[in-house]
VMD Tcl script that draws the C-alpha trace (Angstrom):
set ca {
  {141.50 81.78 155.13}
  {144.34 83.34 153.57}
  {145.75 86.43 151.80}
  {144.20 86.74 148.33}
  {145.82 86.32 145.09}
  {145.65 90.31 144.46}
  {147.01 90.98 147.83}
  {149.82 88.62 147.45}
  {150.92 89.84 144.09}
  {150.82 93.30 145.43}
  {153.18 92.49 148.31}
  {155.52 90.79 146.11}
  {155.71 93.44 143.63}
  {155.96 96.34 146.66}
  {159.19 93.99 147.69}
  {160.65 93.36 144.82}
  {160.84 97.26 144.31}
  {162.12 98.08 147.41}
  {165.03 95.40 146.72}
  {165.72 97.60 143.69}
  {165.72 100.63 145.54}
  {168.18 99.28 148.29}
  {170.22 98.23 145.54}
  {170.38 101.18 143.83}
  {171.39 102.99 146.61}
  {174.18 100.94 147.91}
  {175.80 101.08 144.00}
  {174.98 105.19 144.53}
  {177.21 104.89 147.40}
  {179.28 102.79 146.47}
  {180.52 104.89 143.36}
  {182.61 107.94 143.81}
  {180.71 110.98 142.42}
  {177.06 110.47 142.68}
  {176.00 112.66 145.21}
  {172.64 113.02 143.17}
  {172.04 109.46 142.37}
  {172.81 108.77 146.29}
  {170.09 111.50 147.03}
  {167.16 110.10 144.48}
  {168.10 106.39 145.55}
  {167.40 107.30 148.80}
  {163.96 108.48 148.48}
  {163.12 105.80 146.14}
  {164.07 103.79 148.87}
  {162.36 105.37 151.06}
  {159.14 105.79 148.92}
  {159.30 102.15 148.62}
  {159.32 101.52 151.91}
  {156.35 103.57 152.54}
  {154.54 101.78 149.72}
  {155.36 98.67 151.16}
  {154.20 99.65 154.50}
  {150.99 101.24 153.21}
  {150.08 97.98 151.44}
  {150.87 96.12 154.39}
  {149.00 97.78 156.73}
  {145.68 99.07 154.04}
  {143.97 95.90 155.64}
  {144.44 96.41 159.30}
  {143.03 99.91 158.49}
  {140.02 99.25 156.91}
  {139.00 96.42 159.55}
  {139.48 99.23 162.09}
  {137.38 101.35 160.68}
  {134.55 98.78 159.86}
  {134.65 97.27 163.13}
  {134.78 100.92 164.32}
  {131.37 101.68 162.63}
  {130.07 98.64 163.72}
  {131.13 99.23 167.23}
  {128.98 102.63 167.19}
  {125.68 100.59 165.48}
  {126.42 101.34 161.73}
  {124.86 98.58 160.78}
  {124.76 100.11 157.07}
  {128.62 99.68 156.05}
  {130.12 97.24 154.60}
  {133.60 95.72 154.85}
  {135.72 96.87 151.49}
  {138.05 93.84 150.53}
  {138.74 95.17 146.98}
  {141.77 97.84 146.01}
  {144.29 95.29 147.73}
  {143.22 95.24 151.00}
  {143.44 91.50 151.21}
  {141.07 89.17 152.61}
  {138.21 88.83 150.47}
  {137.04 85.93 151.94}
  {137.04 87.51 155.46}
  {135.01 90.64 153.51}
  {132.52 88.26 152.00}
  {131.89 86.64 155.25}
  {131.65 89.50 157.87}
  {129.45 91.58 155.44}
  {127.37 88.24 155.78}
  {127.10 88.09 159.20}
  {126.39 92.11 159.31}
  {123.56 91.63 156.92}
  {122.05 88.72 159.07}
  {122.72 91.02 161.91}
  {120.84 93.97 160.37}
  {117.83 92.08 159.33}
  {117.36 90.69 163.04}
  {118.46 94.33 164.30}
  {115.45 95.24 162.14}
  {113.46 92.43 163.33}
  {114.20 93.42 167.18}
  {113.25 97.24 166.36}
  {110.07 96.32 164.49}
  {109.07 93.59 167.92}
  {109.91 96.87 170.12}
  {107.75 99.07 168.13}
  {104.92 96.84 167.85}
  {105.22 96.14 171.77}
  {105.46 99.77 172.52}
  {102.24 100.75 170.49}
  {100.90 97.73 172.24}
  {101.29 98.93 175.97}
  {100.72 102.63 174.72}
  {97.63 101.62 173.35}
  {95.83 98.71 175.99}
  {92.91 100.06 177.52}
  {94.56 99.46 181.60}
  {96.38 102.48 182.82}
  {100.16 101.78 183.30}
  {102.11 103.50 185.61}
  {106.20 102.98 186.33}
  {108.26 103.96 189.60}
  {112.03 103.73 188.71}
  {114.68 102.91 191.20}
  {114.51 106.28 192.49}
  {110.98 106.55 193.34}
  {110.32 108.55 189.70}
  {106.56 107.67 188.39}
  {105.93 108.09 184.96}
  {102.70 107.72 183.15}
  {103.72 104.83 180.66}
  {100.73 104.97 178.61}
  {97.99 106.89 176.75}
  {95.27 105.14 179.20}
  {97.34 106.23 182.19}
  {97.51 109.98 181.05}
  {93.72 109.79 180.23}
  {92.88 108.90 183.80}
  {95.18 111.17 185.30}
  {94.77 114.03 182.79}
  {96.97 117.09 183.53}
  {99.37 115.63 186.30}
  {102.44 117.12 186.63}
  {103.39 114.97 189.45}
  {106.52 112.89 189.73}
  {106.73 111.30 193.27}
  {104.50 108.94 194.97}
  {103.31 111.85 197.14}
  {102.38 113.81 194.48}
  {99.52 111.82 193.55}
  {98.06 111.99 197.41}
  {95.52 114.06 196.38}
  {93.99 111.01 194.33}
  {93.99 108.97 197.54}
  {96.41 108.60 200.69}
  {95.81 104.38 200.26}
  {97.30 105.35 196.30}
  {100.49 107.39 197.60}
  {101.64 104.93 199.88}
  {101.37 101.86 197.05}
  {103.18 103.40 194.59}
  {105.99 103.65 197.02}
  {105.78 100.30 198.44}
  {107.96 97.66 196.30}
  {105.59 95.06 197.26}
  {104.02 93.43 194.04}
  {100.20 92.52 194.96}
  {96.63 93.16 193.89}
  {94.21 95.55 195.86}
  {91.13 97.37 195.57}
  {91.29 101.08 196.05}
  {88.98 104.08 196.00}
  {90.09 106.48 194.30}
  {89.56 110.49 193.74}
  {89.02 110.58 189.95}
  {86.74 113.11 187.25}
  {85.55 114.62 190.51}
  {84.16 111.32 192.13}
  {85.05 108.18 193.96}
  {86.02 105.46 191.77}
  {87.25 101.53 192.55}
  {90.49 101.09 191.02}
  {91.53 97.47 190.55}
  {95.22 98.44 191.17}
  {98.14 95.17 190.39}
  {101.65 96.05 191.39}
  {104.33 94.10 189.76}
  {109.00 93.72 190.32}
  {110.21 93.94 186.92}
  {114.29 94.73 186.33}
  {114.92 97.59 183.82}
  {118.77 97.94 182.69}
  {120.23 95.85 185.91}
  {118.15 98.03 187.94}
  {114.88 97.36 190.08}
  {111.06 98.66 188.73}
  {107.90 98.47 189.83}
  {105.19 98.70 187.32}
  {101.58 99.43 188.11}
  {98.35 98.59 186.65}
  {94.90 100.66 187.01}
  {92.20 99.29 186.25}
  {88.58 101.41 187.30}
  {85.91 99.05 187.42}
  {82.94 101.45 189.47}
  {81.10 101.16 186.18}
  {81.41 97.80 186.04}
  {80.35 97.69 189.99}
  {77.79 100.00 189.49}
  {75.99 97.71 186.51}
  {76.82 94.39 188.69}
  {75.10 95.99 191.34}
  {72.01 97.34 189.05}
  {71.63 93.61 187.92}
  {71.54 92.28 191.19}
  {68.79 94.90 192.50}
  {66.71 94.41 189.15}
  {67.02 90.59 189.96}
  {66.00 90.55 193.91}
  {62.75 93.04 192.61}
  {61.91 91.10 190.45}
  {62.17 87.85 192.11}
  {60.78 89.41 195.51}
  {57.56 90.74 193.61}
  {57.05 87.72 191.77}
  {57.26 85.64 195.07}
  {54.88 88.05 196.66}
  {52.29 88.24 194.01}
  {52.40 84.58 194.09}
  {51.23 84.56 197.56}
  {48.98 87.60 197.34}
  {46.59 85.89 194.60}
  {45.30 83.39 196.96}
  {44.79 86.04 199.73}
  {42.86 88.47 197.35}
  {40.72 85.82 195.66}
  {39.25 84.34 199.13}
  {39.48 88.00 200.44}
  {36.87 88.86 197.90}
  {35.07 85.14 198.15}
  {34.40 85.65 201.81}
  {33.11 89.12 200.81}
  {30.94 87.82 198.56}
  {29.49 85.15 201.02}
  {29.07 87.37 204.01}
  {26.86 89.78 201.99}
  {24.18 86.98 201.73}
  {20.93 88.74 203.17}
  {20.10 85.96 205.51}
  {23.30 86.41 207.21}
  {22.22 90.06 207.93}
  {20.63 89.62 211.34}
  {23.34 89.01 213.30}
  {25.52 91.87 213.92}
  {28.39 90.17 214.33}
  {28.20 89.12 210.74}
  {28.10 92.81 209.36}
  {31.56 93.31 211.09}
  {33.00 90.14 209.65}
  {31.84 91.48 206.38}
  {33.56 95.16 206.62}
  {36.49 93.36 208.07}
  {36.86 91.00 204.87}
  {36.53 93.79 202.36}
  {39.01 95.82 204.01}
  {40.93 93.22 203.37}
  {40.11 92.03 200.18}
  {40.64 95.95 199.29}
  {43.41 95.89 200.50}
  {45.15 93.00 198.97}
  {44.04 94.09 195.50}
  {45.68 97.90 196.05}
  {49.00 96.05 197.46}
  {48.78 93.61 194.24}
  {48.31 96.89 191.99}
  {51.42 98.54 194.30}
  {53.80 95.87 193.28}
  {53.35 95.68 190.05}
  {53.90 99.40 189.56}
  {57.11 98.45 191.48}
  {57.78 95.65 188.64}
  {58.89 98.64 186.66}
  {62.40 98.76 188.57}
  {63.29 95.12 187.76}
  {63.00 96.02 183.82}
  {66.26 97.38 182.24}
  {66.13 100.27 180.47}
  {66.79 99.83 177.05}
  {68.97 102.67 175.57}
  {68.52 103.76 172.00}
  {71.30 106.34 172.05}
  {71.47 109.60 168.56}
  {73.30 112.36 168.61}
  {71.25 115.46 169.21}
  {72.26 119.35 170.14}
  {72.04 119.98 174.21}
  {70.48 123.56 173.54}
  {66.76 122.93 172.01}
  {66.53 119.60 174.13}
  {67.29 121.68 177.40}
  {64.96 124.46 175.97}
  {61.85 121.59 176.69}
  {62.99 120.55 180.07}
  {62.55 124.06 180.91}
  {59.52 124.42 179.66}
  {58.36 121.35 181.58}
  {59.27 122.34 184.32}
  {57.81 125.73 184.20}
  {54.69 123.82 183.91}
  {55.16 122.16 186.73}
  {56.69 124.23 189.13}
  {56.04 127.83 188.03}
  {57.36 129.69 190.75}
  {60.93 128.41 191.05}
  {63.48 130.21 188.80}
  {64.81 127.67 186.41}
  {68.81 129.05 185.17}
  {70.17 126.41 182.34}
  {73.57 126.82 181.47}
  {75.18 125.11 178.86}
  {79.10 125.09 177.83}
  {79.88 125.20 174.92}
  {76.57 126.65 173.45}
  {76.82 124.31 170.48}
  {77.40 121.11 172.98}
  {76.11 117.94 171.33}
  {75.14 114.52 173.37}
  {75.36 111.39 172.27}
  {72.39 109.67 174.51}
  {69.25 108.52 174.99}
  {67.28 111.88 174.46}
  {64.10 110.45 176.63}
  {65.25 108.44 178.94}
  {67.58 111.08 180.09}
  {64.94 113.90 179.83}
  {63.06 111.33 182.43}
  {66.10 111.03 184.54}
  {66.45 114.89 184.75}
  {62.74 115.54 185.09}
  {62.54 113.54 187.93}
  {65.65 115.25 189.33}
  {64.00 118.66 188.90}
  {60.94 117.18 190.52}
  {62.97 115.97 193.74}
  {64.50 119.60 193.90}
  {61.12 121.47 193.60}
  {59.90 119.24 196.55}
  {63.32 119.62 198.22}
  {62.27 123.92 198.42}
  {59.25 123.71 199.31}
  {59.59 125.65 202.33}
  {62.76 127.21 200.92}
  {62.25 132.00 201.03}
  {64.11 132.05 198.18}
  {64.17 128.57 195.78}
  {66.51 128.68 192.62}
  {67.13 125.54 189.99}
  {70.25 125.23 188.14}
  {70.71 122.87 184.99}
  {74.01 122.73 183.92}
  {75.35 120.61 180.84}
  {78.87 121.00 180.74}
  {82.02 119.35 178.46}
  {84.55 118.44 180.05}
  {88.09 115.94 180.19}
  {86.25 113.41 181.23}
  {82.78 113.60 179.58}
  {79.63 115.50 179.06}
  {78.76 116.62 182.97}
  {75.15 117.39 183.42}
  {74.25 118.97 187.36}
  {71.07 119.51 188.70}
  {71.70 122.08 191.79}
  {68.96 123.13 194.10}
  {68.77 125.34 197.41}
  {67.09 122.99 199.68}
  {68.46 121.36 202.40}
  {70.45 118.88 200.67}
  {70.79 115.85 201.14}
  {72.78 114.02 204.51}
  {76.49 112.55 203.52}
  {75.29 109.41 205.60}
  {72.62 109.12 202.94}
  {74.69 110.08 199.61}
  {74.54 106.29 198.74}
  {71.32 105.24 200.00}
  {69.22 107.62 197.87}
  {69.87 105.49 194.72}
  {68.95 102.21 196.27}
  {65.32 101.14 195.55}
  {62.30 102.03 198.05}
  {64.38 104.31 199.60}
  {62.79 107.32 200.33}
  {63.01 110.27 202.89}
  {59.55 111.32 202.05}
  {56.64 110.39 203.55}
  {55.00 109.99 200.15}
  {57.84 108.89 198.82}
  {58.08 105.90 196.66}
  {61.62 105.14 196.55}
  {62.35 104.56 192.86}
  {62.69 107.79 191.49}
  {66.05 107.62 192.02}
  {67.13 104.52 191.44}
  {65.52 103.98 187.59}
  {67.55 107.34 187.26}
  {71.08 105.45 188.22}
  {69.54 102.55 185.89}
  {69.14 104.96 182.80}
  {72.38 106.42 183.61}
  {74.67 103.47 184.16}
  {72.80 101.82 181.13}
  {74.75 104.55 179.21}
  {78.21 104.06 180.70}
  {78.17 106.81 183.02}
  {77.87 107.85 186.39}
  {75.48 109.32 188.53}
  {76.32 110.88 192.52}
  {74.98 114.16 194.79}
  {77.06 115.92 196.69}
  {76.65 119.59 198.63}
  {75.84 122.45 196.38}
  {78.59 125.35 196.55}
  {75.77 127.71 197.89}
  {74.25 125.08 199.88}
  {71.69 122.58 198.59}
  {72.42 119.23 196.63}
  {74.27 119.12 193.72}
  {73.04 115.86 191.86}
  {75.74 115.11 188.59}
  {75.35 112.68 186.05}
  {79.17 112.18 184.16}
  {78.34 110.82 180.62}
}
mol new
graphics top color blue
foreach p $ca { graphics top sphere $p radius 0.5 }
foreach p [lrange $ca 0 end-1] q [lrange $ca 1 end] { graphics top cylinder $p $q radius 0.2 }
display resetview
């Protein structure tokens, strides 16, 4: 690759008049009496010179200042080898390679955007911790769990869980399950810590993953499945017992039997039993209803008139405990099961009515509330709660603290609600009590 034809004729002609110049000026000098011939054939001379020079040098300039640009990511200009800057070849080529660099500089952008929106968008919470122990919520999942945190350091987020704190400072990449403080309950957090290198320096990058509702259905399924296989088993062996139950009945009450008095208490004995067996048979398969899933058949409706009945229920039911129902906003709207759910808070307000009983002065509260994480709904009584020990057990089936209790009250409520995605606990009521809440 060599000088251009334009270039080169430029040169010589820049040369040629410089010669002229010089030779002008030495005949100037060279002649007594030209002091202003001398003068004028200098600065031709000189002008020449400078022309020459300019010419010379046009080249290096402009490659400077393109490779300048370039240098600062000016991807957009282009290398100028007209006016007689020489090397059109070299322009034609390294505006070539600029362009193919452009288009893949493009490419790369567009692959960075796409994987940004990507991790921004995926629905597992991403958290980083920089070399200098600096978390940042990476994505719009990881803000959404941890909604309003200012927090910076590891210790700042000890308040979701002291286990939590202490892995986002450890650099140790592993996988652990963690229970976590979050929307004002315990969650599990699937939590996966991974090494990655950022800029020549070290990051750790952490992935949340909450999987209680997941649990919490697993769990449901499992329950629904033992009932169900447990009262089929059961039934299966009761039949038997009930039919000869009722056979030997039957036979004892033949009148010829009557005369021996042993016979009269073989016959009471049998119908007990036969009794008996056919009020446990009816018992279980009222209990059936706990292995069937609820099936949810969710509209929108407004909170307000809906809440109005369950009041109204109530007051039918328990007519001397003050029902208060607060709702926030008034125009709140749910997006639910309207019956089922009435049936899971009915049943609530039943347990609290039972729960003051003895109480001087019982009050109800139904709250339905919006809020960052979902539609809240509390029941709150002011009975005598119920034991932390116990907080879990409530929900399990045919558990019961009641001696006429049946035990699945409760847990069909926790069906209906996890069945919608959402959450169900109890915990102490601020004025004492139990403060059942239901996160939607």
């Amino acid at each position: 690759m060599g000088f251009d034809q334009r270039f080169t004729i430029g040169l010589t002609a820049w040369i040629a008049l410089l010669g002229v110049a010089l030779l002008a000026c030495v005949a100037a000098f060279a002649t007594p009496g030209l002091g202003a011939a001398r003068l004028v054939s200098m600065v031709l001379a000189v002008a020449m010179f400078a022309g020459l020079w300019r010419h010379v040098t046009r080249t290096n300039r402009t490659l400077a200042r393109f490779l300048e640009a370039v240098k600062f990511g000016d991807t957009a200009v282009r290398f100028d080898g007209k006016g007689g800057a020489g090397f059109g070849e070299l322009a034609a080529s390294l505006n070539d390679v600029l362009g193919r660099f452009r288009a893949e500089q493009d490419r790369a952008a567009g692959e960075l955007r796409y994987l940004d929106a990507l991790v921004d968008d995926i629905p597992v919470a991403v958290l980083t911790v920089d070399a200098d122990d600096r978390v940042t919520l990476a994505n719009k999942a990881a803000r959404r769990l941890f909604k309003g945190e200012q927090g910076a350091r590891p210790e700042d987020f000890a308040h979701y869980g002291a286990t939590f704190a202490r892995r986002l400072a450890d650099s140790k990449p592993g996988e652990e399950l963690l229970l976590l403080n979050l929307g004002g309950r315990s969650q599990r957090v699937l939590v996966r810590t991974a090494a990655l290198e950022r800029l020549g320096q070290r990051t750790r990058a952490l992935g949340l993953q909450p999987i209680q509702g997941t649990l919490d259905a697993a769990e449901m399924a499992a329950q629904t499945d033992l009932v169900r296989v447990l009262t089929h088993e059961i039934l299966n062996s009761l039949t038997p017992v009930t039919s000869l139950a009722a056979t030997a009945a039957d036979l004892l009450a033949d009148p010829d039997l009557a005369a021996d008095p042993r016979i009269g208490d073989a016959r009471a004995a049998v119908t007990t039993l036969a009794r008996r067996a056919k009020g446990l048979g009816h018992f279980i398969e009222a209990y059936r209803e706990v292995a069937r899933t609820p099936e949810i058949k969710r509209q929108r409706f407004t909170a307000a008139p809906w809440a109005d009945e369950l009041a109204r229920i109530f007051a039918a039911e328990a007519p001397v405990i003050p029902l208060e129902v607060k709702i926030e906003p008034p125009a709140l709207v749910l997006d639910a099961d309207p019956d089922l759910l009435a049936q899971v808070l009915i049943n609530l307000m039943h347990n609290a009515a039972q729960a003051m009983a003895e109480t001087e002065s019982p009050r109800l509260v139904l709250r339905l509330l919006a809020t960052p994480e979902g539609v809240a709904i509390e029941v709150e009584d002011h009975g005598p709660g119920v034991p932390e020990q116990l907080r879990q057990d409530v929900f399990l089936p045919f558990f019961t603290t009641r001696a006429t209790g049946t035990g699945v009250g409760l847990n069909l409520a926790r069906q209906i609600v996890v069945a919608h995605g959402g959450a169900i606990g109890v915990t102490d009521a601020p004025g004492g009590g139990a403060l059942f809440r239901i996160l939607l």
